[in-house]
C-alpha positions in Angstrom: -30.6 44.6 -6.7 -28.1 46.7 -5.0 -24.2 46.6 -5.4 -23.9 45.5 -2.5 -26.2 42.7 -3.1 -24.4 41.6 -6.1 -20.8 41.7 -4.6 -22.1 39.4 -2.0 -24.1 37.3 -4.8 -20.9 37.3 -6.6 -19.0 36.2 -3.8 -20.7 33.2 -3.2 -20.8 31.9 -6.9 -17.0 32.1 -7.1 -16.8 30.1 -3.7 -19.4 27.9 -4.9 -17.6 27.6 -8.6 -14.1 27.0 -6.7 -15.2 24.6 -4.7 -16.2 22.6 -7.5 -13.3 22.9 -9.1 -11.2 21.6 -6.3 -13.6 19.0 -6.0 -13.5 18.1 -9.8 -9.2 17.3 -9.6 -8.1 14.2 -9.4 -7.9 12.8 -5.9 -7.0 9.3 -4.5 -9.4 7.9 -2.5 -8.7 4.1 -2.2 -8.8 1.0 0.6 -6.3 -1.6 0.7 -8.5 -5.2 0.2 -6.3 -7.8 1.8 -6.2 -11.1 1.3 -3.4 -12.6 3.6 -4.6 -14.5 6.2 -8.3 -13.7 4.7 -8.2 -9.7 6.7 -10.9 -9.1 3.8 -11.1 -11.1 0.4 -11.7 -13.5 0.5 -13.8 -14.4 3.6 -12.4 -17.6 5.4 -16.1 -18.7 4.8 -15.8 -18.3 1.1 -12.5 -20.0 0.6 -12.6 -22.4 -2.3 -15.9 -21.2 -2.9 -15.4 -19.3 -6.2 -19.2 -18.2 -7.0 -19.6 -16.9 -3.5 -16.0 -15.1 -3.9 -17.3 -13.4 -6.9 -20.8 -12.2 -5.4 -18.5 -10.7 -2.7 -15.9 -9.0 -4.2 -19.3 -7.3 -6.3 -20.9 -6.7 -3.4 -17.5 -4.8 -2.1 -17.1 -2.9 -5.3 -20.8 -1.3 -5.0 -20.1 -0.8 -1.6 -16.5 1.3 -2.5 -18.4 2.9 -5.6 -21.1 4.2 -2.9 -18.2 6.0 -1.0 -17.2 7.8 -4.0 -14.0 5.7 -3.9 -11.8 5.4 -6.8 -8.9 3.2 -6.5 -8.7 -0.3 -4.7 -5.5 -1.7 -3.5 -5.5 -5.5 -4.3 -3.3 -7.7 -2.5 -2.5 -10.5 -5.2 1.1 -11.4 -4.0 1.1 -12.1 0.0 3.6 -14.8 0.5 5.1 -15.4 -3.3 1.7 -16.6 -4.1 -0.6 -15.8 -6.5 -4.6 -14.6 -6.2 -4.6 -14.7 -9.9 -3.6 -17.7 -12.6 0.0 -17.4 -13.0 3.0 -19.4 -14.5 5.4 -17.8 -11.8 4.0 -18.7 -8.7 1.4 -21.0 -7.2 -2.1 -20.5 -6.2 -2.7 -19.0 -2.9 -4.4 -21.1 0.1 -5.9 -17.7 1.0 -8.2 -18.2 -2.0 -8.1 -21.9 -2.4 -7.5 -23.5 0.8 -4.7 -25.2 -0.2 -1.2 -23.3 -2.2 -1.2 -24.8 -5.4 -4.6 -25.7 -6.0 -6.0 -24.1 -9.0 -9.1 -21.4 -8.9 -11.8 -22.2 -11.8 -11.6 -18.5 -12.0 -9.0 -15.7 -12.4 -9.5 -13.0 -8.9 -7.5 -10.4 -10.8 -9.3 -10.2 -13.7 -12.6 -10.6 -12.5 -11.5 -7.3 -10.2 -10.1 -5.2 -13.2 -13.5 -5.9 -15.2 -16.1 -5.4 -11.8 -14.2 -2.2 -10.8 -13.6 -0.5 -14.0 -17.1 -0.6 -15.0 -17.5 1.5 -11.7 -15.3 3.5 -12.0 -12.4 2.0 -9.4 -8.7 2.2 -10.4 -6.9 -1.2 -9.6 -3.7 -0.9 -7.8 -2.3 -4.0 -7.7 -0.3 -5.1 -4.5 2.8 -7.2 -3.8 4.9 -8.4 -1.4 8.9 -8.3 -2.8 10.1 -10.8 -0.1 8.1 -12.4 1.9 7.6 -16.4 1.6 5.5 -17.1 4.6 3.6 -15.1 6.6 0.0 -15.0 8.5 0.0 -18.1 9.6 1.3 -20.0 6.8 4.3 -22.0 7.6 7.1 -23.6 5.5 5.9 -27.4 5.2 2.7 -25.0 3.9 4.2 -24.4 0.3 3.3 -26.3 -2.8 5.7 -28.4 -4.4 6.4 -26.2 -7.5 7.2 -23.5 -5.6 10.4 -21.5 -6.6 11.4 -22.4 -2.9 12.1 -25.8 -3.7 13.6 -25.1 -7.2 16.0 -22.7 -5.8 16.2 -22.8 -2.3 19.8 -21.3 -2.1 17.6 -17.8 -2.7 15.9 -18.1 0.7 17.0 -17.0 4.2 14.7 -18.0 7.6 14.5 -14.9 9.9 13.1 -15.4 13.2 10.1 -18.0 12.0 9.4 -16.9 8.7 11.1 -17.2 5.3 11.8 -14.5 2.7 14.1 -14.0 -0.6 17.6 -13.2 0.3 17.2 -9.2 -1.0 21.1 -9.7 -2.2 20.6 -11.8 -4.8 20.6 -10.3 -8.2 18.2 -13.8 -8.7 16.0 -12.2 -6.4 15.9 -9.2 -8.1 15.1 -11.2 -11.3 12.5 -13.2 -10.3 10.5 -10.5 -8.7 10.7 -8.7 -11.9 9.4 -11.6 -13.9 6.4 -11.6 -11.7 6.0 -7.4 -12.4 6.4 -7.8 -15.4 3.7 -10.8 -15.6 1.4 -8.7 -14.2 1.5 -5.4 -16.2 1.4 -7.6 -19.2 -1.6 -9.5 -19.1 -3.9 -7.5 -16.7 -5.6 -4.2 -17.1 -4.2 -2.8 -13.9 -2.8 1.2 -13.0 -0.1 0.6 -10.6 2.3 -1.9 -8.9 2.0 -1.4 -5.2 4.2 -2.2 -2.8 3.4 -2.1 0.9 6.1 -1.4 4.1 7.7 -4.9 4.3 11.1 -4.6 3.0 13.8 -5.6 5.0 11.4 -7.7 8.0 10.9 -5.7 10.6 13.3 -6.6 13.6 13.1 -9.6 15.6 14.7 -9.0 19.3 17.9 -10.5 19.5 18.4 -11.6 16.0 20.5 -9.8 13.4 19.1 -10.6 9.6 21.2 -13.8 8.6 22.7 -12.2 5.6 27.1 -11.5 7.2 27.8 -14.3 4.9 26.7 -13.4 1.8 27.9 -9.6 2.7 31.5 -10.6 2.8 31.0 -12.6 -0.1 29.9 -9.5 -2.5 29.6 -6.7 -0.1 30.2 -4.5 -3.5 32.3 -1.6 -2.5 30.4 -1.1 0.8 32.1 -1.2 4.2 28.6 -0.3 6.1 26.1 -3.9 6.3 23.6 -1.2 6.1 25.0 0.8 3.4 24.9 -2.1 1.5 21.3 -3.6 2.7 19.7 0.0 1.6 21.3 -0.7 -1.9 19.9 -4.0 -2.3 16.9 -2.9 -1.9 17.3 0.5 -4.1 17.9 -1.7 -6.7 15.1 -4.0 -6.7 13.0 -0.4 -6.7 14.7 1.0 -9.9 14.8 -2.5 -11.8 11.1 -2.7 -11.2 10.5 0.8 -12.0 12.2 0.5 -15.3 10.5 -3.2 -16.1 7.1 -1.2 -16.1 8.0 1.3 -18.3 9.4 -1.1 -20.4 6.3 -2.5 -20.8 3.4 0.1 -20.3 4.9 3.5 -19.1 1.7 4.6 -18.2 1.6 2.4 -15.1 1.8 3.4 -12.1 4.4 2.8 -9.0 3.3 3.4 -5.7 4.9 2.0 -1.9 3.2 2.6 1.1 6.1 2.5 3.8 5.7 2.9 7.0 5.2 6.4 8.4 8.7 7.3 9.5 11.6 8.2 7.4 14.3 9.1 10.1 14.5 11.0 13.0 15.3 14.0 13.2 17.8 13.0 15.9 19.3 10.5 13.5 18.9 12.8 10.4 18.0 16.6 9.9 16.0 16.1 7.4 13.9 13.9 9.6 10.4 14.5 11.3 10.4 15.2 14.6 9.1 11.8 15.7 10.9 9.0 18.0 10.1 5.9 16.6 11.3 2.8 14.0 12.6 3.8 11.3 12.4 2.6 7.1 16.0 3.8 6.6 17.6 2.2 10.0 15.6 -0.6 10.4 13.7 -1.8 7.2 16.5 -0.2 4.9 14.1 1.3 2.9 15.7 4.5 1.6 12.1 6.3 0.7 13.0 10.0 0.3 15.6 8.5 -2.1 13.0 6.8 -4.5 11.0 9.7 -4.8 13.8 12.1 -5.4 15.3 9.8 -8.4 11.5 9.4 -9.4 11.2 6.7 -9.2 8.3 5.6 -7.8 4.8 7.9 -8.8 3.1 7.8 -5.5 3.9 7.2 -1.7 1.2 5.9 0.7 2.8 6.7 4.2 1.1 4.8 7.0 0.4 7.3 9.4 -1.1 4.9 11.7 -1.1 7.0 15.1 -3.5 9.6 16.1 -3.1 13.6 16.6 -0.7 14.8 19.5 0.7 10.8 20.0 4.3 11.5 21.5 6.5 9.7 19.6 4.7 9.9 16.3 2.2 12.7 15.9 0.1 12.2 13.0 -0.1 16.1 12.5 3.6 16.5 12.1 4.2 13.4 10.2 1.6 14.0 7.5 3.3 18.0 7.0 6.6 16.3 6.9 5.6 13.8 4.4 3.6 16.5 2.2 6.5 18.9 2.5 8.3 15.8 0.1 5.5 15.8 -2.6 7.2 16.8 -6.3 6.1 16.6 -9.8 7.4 13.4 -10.2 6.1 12.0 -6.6 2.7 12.7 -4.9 1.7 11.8 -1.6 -1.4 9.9 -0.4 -1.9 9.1 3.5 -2.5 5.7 4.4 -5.2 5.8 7.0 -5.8 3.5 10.0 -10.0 3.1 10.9 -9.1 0.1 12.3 -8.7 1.8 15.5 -11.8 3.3 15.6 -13.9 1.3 18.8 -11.0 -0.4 19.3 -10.9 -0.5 23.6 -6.9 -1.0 23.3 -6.1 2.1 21.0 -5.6 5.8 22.5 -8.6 7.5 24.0 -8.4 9.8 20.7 -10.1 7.2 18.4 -12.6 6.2 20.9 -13.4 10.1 22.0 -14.7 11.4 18.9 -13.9 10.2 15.2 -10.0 10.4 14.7 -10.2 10.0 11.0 -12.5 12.8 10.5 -9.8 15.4 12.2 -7.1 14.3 10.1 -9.0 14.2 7.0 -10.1 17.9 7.6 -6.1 18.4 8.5 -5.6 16.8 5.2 -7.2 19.2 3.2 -5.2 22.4 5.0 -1.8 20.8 4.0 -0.9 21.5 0.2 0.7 18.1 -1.2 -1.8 15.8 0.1 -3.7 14.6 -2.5 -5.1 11.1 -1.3 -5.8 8.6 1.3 -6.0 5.2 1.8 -7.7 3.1 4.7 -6.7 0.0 5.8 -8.7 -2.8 6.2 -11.5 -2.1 3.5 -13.9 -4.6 6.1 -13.4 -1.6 8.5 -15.2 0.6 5.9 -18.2 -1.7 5.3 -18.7 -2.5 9.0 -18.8 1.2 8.7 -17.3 1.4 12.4 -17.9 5.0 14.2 -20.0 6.0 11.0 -16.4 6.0 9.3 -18.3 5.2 5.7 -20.8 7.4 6.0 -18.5 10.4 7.1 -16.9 10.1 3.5 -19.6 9.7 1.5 -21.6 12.6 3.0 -18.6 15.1 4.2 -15.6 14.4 2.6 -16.2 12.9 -0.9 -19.4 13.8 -1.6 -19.2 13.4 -5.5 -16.6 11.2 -7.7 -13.9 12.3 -8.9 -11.1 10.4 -11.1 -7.9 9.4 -9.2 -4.8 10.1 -10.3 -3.2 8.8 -13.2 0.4 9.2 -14.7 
């Protein structure tokens, strides 16, 4: 064999030996499984139906451990509700039909058992403020709700009802149900999703003047003093986890603007709603104190979109990935063969040009697609894509 031979030969085993390597690090490669208003678990078919519930949710998990997923997002929390047996909260009518009723099984645990044993992380998912929501109304709620033992900690905003963020009560409570959670449940991560603050409803101002001018705590800004609220129900539950299990995760998945960079120079160069103007969600902050582990940013828009390009989003959001914070992108499928979304996603496959811009940007070490029903209709081969292209083998996510 000549030298040149063997260079070349040489060359290609440390490529080929490389490429494993990268391959063999942990990576997050998870789907949010939503259960308000029955998006994906359980069916609306199966509700009440706890043995059909069961043969789903397997059914899902083979069909994620065939992907080479690792990690489910599992919404067990939608409306101050519970998918799992809890002294906190009642039953939700997304698995039950009815909020209170009991399950004759536990969701939560049945998940942690079924994915663990193929090899899934469980990231569990709550809502910190939301009371009612896809389609559930008020009258809706069962009688031992914390609603109607407290109903001096709820505010109505536009037609729904959520916990007054103020309220050191509030605060409280949610932690009782975090720390509920970790306790008893085999889980990785607390997860919280973008609803914060409730995204603004035209012509209405968040009814919370009052109880500003009551305790408005040094602030002169409503704003100011609406980010705080919030910053403080992050930390508090940050620090009831590690109270409890340190090696459980935190992880938000905000919605993918900061700022602009109009408003903000450290913003991206987008033109759209923002977490710290409008949802008071004060992200860069959390994962400069460290206080959350992971951010899921949904970048929810295609390549080249005007007012927010994916492209420049996902480098700005990488470009914020420390030791003590990684980034994941939360990915939208859902617009694939969708006739209203941009020509982009009905062109060609959108999500396989941002995952291969995903792996050119150092900091991104994860996605997440929402829904997970997307993924096993397996629109615009989406399914297939990453289990033949881009996640070929399984690897481990990543874990604190």
């Amino acid at each position: 064999m000549s030298n040149t031979m063997k260079k070349t030969l040489f060359t290609i085993l440390l490529a080929a030996v490389s490429s494993i390597m990268f391959a063999a690090q942990p990576y997050f490669r998870a789907t949010w499984v939503s259960t308000v208003a029955n998006i994906d678990f359980p069916t609306k078919a199966a509700i009440g139906n706890y043995e059909q519930q069961k043969a789903d949710m397997i059914a899902m998990l083979d069909a994620f451990q065939d992907m080479h997923l690792n990690a489910i997002v599992f919404q067990v929390r939608p409306t101050a509700d519970a998918l799992y047996a809890s002294e906190l909260e009642p039953w939700s009518a997304w698995l039950t039909g009815k909020q209170g009723e009991a399950a004759t099984y536990d969701p939560l645990e049945f998940v942690c058992a079924e994915a663990h044993k193929r090899g899934i992380d469980v990231h569990v998912w709550i809502n910190p403020y939301r009371v009612t929501g896809g389609g559930s109304q008020i009258e809706d709620i069962a009688s031992t709700h914390i609603f109607h033992q407290h109903p001096e900690w709820f505010v109505k905003y536009g037609t729904q009802w959520y916990f007054e963020p103020s309220l050191q009560e509030t605060r409280d409570f949610l932690c009782k149900v975090v720390a509920d959670l970790v306790t008893r449940y085999d889980i990785q991560a607390i997860h919280m999703d973008d609803y914060f603050y409730p995204y603004p409803v035209s012509g209405q101002d968040f009814p919370d003047a009052e109880a500003f001018a009551k305790n408005p705590r040094g602030f002169d800004n409503i704003g100011d003093w609406r980010r705080d609220n919030v910053n403080l129900a992050i930390e508090q539950v940050r620090n009831t986890i590690n109270s409890i299990k340190p090696h459980v995760q935190f992880g938000i998945s905000p919605f993918g603007i900061w700022r602009n960079k109009k408003n903000d120079p450290r913003g991206s160069e987008t033109n759209g709603l923002q977490n710290y103007d409008q949802l008071y969600a004060d992200i860069l902050l959390w994962m400069e104190k460290g206080w959350i582990d992971y951010v899921v940013p949904q970048l929810y828009w295609e390549i080249g979109k005007k007012v927010a390009d994916y492209e420049i989003l996902a480098h700005w959001w990488a470009q914020h990935a420390t030791d003590k914070c990684r980034v994941y992108i939360g990915m939208a499928p859902y617009h694939l063969g969708n006739p209203k979304a941009a020509a982009a996603w009905n062109e060609g496959n959108e999500i396989c040009r941002q995952l291969r811009l995903n792996r050119t940007i150092e900091g991104i070490t994860g996605e997440c697609y929402f829904p997970a029903n997307v993924l096993l209709k397996n629109h615009h081969n989406v399914a297939d894509s990453l289990k033949q292209v881009f996640y070929p083998t399984y690897v481990s996510a990543p874990r604190k």
